[in-house]
N, C-alpha and C positions, 0 to 999 in steps of 0.2 A: 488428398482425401477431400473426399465434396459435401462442402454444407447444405445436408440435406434438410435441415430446420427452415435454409430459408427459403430452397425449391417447392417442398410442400406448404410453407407458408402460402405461398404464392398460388399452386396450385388449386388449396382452398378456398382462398378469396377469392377466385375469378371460377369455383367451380369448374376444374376440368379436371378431367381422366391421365392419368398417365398416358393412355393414349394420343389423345388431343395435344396435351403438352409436346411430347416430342413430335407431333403433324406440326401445329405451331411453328415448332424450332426449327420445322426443315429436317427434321430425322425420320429416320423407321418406325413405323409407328410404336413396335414397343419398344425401342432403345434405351428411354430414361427407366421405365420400370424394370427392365433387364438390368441397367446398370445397380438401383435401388436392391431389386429382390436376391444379386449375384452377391453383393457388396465387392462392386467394379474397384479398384482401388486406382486404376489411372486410364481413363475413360483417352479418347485423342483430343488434345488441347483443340485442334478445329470444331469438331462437336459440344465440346465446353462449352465454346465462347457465343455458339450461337444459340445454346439456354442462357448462357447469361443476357446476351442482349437479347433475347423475348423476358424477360423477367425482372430489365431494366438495373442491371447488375454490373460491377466491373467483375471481369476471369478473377483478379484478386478476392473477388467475395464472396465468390462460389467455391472458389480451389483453395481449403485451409493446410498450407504446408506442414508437413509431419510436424516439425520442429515447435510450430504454433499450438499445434493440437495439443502435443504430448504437456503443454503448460497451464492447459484449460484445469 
């Protein structure tokens, strides 16, 4: 599951588009809000990982394991 709290964090502070974000990441342009607007539940860990490093993130802190989640 993807901690979307902290992607749009992120996206609001630096003011960008869903668009922009995944141009950023090296993705399709609307990838991240596809995966957002679809609720993607396992998006390709390569794609992950290069939001997380535009967003200065480890894959750990973006990818909340079922198991994690279901204890929030």
């Amino acid at each position: 599951m993807i901690n979307w709290q902290l992607i749009i964090q992120y996206k609001n502070k630096h003011g960008y588009t869903w668009q922009e974000l995944s141009e950023f990441a090296g993705l399709a342009p609307n990838t991240i809000y596809y995966w957002y607007s679809k609720r993607v539940d396992s998006p390709r860990v390569s794609y992950l990982s290069k939001v997380a490093m535009l967003i200065g993130a480890k894959l750990d802190d973006i990818w909340i394991a079922e198991a994690d989640h279901d204890r929030d």
